[in-house]
NUDRENMAR-482884 format. One record per atom (N, C-alpha, C): residue number from 1; atom name; x, y, z. Coordinates in steps of 0.2 Angstrom, whole numbers, plus 5000, padded with zeros to 4 digits. Layout:
semar=NUM gugu=CA u=X v=Y w=Z
...
***
This chain:
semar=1 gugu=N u=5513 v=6082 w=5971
semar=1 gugu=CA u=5513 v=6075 w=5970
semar=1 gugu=C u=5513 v=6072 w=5977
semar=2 gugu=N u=5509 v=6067 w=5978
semar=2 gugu=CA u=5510 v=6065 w=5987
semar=2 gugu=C u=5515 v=6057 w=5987
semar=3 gugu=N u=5516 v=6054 w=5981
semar=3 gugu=CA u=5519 v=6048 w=5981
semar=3 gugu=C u=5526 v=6053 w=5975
semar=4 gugu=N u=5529 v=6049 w=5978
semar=4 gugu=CA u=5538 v=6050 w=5976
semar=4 gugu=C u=5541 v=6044 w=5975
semar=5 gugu=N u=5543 v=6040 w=5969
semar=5 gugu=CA u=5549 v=6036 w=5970
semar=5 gugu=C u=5554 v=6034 w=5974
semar=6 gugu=N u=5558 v=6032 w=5976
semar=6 gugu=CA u=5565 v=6033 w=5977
semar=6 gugu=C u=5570 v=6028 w=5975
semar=7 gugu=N u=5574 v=6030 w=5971
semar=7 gugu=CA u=5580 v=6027 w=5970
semar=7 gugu=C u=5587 v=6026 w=5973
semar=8 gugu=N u=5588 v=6030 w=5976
semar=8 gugu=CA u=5595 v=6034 w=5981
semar=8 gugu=C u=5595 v=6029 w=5986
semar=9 gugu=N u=5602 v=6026 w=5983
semar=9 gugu=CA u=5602 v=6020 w=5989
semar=9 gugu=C u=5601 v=6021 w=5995
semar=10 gugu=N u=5608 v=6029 w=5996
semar=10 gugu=CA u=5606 v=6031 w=6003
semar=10 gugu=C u=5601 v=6033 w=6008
semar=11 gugu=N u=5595 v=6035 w=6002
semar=11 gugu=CA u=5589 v=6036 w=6006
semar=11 gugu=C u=5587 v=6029 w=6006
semar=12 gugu=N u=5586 v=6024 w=6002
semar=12 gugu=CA u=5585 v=6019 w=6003
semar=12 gugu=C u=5587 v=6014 w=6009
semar=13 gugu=N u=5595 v=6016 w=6011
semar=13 gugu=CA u=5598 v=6012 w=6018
semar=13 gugu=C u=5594 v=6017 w=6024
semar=14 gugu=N u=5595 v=6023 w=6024
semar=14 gugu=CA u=5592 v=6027 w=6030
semar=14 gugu=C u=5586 v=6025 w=6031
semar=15 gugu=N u=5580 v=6024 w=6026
semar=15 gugu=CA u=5572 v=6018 w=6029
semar=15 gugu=C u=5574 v=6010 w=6032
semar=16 gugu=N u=5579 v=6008 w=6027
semar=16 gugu=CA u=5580 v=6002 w=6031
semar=16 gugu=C u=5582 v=6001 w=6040
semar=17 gugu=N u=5586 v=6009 w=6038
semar=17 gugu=CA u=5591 v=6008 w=6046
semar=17 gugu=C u=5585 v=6010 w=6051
semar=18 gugu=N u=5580 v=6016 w=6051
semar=18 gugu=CA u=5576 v=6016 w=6054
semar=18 gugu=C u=5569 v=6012 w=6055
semar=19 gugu=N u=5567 v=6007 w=6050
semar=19 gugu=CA u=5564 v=6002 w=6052
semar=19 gugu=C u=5564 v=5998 w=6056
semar=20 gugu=N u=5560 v=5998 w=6061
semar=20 gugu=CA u=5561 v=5992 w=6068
semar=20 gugu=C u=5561 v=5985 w=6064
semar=21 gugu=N u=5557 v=5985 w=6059
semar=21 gugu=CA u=5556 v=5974 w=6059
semar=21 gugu=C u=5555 v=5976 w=6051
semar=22 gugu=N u=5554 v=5970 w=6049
semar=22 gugu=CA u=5552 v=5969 w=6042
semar=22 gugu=C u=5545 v=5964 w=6042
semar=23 gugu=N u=5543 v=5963 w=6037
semar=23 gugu=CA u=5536 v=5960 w=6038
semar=23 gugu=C u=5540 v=5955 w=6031
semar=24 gugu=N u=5540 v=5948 w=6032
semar=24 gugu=CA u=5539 v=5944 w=6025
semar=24 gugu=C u=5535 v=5940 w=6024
semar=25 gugu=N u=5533 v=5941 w=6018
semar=25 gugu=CA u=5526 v=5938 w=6015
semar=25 gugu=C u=5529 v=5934 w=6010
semar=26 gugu=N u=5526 v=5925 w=6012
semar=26 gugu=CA u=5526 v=5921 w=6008
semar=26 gugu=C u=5522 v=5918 w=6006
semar=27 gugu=N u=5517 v=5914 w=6000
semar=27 gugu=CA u=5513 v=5909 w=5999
semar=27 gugu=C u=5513 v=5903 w=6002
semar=28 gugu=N u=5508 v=5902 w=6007
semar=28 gugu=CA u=5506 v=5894 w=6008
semar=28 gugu=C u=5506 v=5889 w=6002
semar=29 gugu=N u=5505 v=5884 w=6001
semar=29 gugu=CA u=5505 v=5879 w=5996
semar=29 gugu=C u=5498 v=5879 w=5995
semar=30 gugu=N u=5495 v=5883 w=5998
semar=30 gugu=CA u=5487 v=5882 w=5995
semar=30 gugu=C u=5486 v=5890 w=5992
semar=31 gugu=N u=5490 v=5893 w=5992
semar=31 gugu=CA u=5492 v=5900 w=5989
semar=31 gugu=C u=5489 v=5904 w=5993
semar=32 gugu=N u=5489 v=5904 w=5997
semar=32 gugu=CA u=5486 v=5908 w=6006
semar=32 gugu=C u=5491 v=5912 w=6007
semar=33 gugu=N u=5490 v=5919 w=6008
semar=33 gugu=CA u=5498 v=5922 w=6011
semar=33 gugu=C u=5497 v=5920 w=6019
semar=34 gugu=N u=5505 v=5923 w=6020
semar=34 gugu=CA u=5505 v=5921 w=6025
semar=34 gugu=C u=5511 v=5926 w=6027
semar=35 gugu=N u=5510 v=5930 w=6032
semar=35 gugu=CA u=5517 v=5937 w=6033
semar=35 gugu=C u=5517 v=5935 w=6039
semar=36 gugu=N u=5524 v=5938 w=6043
semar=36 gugu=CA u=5527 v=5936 w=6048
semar=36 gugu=C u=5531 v=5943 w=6048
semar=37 gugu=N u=5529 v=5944 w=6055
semar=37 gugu=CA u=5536 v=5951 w=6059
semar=37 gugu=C u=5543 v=5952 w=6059
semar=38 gugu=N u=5548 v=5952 w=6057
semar=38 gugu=CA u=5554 v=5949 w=6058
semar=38 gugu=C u=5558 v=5953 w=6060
semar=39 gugu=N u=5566 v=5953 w=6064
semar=39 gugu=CA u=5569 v=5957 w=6064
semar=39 gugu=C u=5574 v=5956 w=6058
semar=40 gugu=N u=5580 v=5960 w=6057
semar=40 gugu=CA u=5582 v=5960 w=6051
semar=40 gugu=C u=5588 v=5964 w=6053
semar=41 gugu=N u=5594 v=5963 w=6048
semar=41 gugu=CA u=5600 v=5964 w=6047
semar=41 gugu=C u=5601 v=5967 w=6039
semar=42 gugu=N u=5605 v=5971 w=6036
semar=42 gugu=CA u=5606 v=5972 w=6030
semar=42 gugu=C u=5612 v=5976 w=6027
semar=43 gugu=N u=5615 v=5975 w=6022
semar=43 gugu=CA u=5620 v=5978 w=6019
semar=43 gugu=C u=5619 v=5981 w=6012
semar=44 gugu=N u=5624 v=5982 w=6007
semar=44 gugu=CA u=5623 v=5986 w=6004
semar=44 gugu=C u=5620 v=5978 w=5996
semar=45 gugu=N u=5621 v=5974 w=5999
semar=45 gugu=CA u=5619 v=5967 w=5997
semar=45 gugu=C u=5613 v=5964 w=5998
semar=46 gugu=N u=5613 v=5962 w=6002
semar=46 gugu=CA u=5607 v=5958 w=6003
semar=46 gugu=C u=5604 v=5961 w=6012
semar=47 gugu=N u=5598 v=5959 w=6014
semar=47 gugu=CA u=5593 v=5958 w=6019
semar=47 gugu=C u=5596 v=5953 w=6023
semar=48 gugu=N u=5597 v=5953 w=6029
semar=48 gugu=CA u=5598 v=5945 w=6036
semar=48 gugu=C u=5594 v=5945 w=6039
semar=49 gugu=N u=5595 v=5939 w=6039
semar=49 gugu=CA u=5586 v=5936 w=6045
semar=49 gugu=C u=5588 v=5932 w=6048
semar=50 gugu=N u=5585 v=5930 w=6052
semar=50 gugu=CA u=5586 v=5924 w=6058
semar=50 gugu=C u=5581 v=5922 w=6062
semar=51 gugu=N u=5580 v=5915 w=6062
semar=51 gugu=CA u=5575 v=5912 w=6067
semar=51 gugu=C u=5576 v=5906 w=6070
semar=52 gugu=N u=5571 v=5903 w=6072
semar=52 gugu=CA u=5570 v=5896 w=6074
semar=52 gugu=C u=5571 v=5890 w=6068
semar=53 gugu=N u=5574 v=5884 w=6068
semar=53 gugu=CA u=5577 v=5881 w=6061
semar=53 gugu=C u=5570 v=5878 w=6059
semar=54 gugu=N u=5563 v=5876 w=6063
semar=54 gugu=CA u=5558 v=5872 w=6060
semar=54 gugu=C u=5554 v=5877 w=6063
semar=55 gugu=N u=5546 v=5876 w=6062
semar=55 gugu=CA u=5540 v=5880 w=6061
semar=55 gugu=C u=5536 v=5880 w=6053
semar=56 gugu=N u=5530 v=5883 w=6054
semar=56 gugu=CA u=5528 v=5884 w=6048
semar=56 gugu=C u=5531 v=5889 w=6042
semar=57 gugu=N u=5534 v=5894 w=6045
semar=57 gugu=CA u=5539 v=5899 w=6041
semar=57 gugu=C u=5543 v=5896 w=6035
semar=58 gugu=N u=5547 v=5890 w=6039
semar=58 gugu=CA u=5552 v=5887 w=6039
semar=58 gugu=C u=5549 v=5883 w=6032
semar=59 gugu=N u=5545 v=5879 w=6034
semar=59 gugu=CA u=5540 v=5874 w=6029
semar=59 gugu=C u=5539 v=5877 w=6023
semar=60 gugu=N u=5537 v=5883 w=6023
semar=60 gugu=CA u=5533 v=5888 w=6016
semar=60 gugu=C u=5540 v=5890 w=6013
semar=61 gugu=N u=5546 v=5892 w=6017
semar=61 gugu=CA u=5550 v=5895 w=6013
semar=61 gugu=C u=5557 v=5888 w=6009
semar=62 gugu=N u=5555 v=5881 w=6013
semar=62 gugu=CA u=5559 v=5876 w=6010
semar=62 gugu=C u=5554 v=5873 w=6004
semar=63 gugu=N u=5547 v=5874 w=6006
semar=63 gugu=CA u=5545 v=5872 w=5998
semar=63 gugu=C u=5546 v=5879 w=5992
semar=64 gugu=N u=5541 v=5883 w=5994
semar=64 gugu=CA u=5544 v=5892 w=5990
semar=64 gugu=C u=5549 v=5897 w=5993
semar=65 gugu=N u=5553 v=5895 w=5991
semar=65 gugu=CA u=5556 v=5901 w=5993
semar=65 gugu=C u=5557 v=5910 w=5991
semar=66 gugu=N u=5550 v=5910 w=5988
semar=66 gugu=CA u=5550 v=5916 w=5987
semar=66 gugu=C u=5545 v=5922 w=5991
semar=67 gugu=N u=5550 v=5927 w=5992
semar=67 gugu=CA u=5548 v=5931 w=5995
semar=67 gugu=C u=5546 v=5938 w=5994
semar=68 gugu=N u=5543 v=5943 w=5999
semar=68 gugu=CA u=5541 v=5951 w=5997
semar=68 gugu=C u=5543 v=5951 w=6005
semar=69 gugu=N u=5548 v=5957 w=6005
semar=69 gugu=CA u=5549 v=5959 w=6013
semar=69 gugu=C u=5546 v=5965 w=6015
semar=70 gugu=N u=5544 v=5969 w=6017
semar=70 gugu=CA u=5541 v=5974 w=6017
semar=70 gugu=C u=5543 v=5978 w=6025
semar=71 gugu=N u=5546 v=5986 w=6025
semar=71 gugu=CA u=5549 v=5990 w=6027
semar=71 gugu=C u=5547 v=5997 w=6029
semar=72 gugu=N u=5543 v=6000 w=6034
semar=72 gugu=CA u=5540 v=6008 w=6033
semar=72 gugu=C u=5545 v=6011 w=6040
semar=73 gugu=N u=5545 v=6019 w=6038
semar=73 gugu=CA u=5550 v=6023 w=6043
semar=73 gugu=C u=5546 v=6029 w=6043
semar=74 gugu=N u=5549 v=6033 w=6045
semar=74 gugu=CA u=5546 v=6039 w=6046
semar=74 gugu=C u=5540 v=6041 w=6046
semar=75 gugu=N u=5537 v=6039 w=6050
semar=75 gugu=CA u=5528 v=6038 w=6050
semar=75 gugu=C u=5527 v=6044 w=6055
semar=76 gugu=N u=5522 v=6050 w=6052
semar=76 gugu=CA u=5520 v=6055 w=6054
semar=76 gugu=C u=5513 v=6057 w=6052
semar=77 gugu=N u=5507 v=6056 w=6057
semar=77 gugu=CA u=5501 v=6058 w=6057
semar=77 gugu=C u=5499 v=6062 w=6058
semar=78 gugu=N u=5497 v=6065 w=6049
semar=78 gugu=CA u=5494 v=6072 w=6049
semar=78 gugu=C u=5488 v=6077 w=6046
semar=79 gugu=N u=5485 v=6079 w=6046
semar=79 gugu=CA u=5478 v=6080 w=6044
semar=79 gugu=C u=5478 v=6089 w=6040
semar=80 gugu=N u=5471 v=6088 w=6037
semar=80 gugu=CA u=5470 v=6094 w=6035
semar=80 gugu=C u=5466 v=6099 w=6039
semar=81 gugu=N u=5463 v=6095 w=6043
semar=81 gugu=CA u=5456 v=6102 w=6047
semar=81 gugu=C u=5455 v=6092 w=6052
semar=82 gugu=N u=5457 v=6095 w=6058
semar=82 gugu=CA u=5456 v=6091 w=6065
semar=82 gugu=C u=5447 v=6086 w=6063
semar=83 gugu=N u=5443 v=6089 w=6062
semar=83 gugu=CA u=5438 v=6089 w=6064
semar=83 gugu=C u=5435 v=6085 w=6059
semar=84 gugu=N u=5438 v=6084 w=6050
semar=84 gugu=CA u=5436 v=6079 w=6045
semar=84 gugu=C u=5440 v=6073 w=6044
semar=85 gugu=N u=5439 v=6069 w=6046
semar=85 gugu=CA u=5440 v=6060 w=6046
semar=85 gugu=C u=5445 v=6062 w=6040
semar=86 gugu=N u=5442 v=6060 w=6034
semar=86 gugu=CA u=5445 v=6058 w=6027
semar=86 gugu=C u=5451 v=6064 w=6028
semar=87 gugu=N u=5451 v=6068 w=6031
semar=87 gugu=CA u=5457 v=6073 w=6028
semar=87 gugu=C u=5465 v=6071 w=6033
semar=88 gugu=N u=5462 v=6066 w=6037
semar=88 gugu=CA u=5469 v=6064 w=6038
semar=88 gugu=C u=5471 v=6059 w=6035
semar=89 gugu=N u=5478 v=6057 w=6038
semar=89 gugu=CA u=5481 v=6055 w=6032
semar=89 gugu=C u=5492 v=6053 w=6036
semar=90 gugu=N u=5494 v=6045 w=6033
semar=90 gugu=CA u=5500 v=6045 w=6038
semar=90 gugu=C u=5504 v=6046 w=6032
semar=91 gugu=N u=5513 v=6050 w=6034
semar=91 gugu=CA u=5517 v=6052 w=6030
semar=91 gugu=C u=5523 v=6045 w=6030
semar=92 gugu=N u=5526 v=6044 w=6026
semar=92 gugu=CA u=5531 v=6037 w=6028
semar=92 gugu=C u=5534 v=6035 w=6024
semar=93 gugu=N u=5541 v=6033 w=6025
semar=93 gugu=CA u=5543 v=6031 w=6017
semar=93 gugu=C u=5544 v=6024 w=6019
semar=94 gugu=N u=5544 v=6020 w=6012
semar=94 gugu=CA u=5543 v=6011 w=6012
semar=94 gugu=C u=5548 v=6008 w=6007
semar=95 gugu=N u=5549 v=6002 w=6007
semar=95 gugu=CA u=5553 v=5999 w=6004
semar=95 gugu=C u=5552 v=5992 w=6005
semar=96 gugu=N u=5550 v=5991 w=5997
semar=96 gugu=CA u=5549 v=5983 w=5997
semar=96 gugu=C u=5554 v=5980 w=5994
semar=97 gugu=N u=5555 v=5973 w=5995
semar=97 gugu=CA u=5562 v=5970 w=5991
semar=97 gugu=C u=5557 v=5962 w=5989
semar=98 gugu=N u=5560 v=5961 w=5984
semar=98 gugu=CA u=5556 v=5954 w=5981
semar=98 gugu=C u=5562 v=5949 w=5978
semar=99 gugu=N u=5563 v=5944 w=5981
semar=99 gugu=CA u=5567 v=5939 w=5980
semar=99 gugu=C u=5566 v=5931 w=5983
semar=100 gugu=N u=5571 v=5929 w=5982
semar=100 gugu=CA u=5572 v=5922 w=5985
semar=100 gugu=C u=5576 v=5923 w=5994
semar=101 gugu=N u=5573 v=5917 w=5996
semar=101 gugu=CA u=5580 v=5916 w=6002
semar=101 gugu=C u=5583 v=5913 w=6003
semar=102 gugu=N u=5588 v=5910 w=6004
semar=102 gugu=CA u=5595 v=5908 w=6003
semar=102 gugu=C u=5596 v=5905 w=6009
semar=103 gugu=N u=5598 v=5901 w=6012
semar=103 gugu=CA u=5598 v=5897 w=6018
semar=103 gugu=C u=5606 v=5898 w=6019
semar=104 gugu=N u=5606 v=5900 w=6024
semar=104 gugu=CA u=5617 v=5899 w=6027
semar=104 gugu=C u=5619 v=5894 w=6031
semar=105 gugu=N u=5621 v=5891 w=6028
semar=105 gugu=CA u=5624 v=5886 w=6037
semar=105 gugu=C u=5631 v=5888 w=6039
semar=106 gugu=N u=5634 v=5890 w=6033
semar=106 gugu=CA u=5643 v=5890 w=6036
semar=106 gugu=C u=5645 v=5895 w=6039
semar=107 gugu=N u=5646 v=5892 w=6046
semar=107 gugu=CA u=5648 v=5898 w=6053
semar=107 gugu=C u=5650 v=5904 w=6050
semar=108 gugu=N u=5656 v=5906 w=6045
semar=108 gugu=CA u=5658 v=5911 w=6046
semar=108 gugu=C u=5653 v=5917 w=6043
semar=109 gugu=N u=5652 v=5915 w=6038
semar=109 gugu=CA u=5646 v=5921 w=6036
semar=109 gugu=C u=5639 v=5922 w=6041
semar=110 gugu=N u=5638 v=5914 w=6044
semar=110 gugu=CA u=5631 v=5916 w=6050
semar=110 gugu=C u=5633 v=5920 w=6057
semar=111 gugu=N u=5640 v=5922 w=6057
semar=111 gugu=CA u=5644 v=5926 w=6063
semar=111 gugu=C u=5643 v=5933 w=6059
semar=112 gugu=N u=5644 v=5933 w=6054
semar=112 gugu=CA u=5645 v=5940 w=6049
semar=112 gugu=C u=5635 v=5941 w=6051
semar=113 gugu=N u=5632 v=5938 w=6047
semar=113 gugu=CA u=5624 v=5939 w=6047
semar=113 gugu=C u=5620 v=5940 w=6053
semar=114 gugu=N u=5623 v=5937 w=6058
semar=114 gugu=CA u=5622 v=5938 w=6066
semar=114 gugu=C u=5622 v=5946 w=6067
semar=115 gugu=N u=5627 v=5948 w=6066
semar=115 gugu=CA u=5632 v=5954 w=6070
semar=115 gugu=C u=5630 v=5957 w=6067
semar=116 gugu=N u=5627 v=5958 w=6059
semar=116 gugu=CA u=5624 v=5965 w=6054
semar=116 gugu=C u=5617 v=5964 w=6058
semar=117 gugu=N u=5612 v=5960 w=6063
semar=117 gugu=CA u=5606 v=5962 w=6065
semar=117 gugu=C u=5610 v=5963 w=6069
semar=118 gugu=N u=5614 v=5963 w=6076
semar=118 gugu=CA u=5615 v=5966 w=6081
semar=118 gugu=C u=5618 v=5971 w=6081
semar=119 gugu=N u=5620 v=5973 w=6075
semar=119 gugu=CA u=5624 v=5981 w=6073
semar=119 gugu=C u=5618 v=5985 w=6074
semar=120 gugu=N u=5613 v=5984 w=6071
semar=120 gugu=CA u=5608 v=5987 w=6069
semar=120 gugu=C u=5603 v=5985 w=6076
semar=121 gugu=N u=5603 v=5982 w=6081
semar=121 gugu=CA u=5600 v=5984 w=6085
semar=121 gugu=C u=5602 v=5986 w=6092
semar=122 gugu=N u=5608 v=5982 w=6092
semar=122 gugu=CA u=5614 v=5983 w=6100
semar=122 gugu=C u=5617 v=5989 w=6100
semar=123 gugu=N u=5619 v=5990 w=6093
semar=123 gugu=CA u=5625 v=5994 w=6089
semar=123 gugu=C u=5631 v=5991 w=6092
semar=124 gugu=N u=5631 v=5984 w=6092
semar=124 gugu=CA u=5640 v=5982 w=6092
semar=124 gugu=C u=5639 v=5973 w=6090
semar=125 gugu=N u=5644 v=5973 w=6089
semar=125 gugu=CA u=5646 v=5966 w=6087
semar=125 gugu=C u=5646 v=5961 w=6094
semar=126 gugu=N u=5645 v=5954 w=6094
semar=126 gugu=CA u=5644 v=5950 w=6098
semar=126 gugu=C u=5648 v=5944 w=6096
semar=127 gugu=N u=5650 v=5939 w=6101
semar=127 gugu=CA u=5655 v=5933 w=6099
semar=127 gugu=C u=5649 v=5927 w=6101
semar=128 gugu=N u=5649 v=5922 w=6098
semar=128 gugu=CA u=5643 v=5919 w=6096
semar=128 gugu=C u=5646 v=5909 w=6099
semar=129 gugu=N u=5643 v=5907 w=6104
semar=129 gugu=CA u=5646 v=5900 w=6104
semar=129 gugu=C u=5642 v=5896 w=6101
semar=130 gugu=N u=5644 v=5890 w=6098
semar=130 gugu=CA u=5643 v=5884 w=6095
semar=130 gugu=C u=5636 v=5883 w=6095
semar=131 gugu=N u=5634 v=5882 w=6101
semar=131 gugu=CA u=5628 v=5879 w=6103
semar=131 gugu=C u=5624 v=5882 w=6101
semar=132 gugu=N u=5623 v=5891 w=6099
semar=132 gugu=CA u=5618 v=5893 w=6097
semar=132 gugu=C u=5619 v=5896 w=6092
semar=133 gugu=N u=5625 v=5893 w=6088
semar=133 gugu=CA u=5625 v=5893 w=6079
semar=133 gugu=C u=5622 v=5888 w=6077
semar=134 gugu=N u=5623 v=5883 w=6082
semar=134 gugu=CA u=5618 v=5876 w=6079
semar=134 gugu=C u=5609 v=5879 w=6078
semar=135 gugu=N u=5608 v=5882 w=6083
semar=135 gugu=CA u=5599 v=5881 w=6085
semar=135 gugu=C u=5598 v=5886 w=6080
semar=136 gugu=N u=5603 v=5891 w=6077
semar=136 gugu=CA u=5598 v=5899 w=6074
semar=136 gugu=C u=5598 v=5897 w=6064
semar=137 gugu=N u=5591 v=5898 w=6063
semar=137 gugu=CA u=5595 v=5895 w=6056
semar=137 gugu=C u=5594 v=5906 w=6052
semar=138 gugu=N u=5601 v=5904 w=6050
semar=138 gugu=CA u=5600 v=5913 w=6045
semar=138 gugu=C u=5601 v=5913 w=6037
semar=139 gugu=N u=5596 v=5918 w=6037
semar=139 gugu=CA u=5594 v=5915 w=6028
semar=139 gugu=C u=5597 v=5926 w=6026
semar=140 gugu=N u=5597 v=5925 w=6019
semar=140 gugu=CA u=5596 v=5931 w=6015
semar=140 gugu=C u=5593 v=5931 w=6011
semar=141 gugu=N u=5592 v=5938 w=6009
semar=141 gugu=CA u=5589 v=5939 w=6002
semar=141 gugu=C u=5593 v=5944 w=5998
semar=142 gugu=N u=5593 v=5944 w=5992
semar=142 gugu=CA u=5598 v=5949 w=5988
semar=142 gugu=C u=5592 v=5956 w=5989
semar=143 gugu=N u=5595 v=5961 w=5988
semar=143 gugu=CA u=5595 v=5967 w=5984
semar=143 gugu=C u=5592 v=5966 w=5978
semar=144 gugu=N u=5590 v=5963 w=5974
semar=144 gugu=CA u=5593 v=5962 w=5967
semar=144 gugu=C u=5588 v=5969 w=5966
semar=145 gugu=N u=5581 v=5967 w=5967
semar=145 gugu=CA u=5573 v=5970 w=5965
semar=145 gugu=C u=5572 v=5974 w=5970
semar=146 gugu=N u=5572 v=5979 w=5971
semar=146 gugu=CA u=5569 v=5985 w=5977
semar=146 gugu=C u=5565 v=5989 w=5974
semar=147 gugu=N u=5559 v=5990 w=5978
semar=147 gugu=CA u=5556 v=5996 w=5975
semar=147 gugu=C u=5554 v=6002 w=5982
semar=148 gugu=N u=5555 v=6006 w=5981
semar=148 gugu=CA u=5557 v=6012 w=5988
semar=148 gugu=C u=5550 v=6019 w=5987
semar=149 gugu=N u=5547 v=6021 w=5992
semar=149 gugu=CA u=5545 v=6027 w=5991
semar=149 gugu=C u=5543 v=6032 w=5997
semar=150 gugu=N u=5541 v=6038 w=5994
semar=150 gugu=CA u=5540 v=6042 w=5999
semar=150 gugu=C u=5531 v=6044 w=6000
semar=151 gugu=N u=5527 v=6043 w=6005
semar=151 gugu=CA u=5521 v=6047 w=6004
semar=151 gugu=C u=5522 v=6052 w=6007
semar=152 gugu=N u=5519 v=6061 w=6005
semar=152 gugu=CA u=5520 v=6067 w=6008
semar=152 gugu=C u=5525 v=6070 w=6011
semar=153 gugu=N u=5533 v=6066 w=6006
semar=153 gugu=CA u=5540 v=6069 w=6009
semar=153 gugu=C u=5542 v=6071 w=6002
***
């Protein structure tokens, strides 16, 4: 079988943790998608995000807030005979989450939600002043709906 489910949180956090960005896709109000690159933070709870507090992101997700984030890691290019096109073929496990976003404004958790994406890129925690707790706005998404897999693992 070339596709595998996965339900194993642990396999599940190890894609997360080696994923560089997450991709989330939202509906336009004219039902246009609309996907954007993002960095991301995550616990055994929800997805952390953070950006700029207006733009068009901003717009889509204050009328709909619903989202699909989408997640790939372990990407390995491999083929059956060099020479035929169709026999290659990439290996990778994925992991989509479908929910809403949740807007944070209160410091203490936007200092918690900061420092799970700097965990995961700096690997340490940071002290965050004022001024740029005002500018970053940080949303989450639950865990609630994940669907996880493997191709050719």
């Amino acid at each position: 079988m070339k596709h595998r489910n996965i339900t194993d949180l642990e396999e599940i956090n190890q894609i997360l943790q080696a994923a560089d960005c997450c991709y989330m896709g939202m509906a336009n109000v004219d039902g246009s998608p609309y996907v954007v690159p993002m960095n991301f933070g995550f616990d055994n709870q929800y997805i952390y995000l953070h950006s700029a507090r207006t733009g068009k992101k901003i717009d889509i997700l204050r009328t709909n807030p619903r989202v699909c984030l989408a997640f790939s890691a372990f990407h390995q290019l491999r083929y059956q005979s060099e020479k035929v096109a169709c026999s290659w073929s990439m290996k990778y496990k994925s992991v989509l989450v479908f929910g809403e976003v949740e807007f944070i404004e209160q410091k203490e958790e936007k200092v918690k939600m900061l420092n799970c994406l700097m965990k995961k890129y700096a690997g340490r925690e940071f002290t965050y002043n004022v001024p740029a707790l005002k500018e970053v706005l940080t949303y989450k998404v639950s865990l609630k709906k994940v669907e996880a897999r493997a191709y050719r693992y």
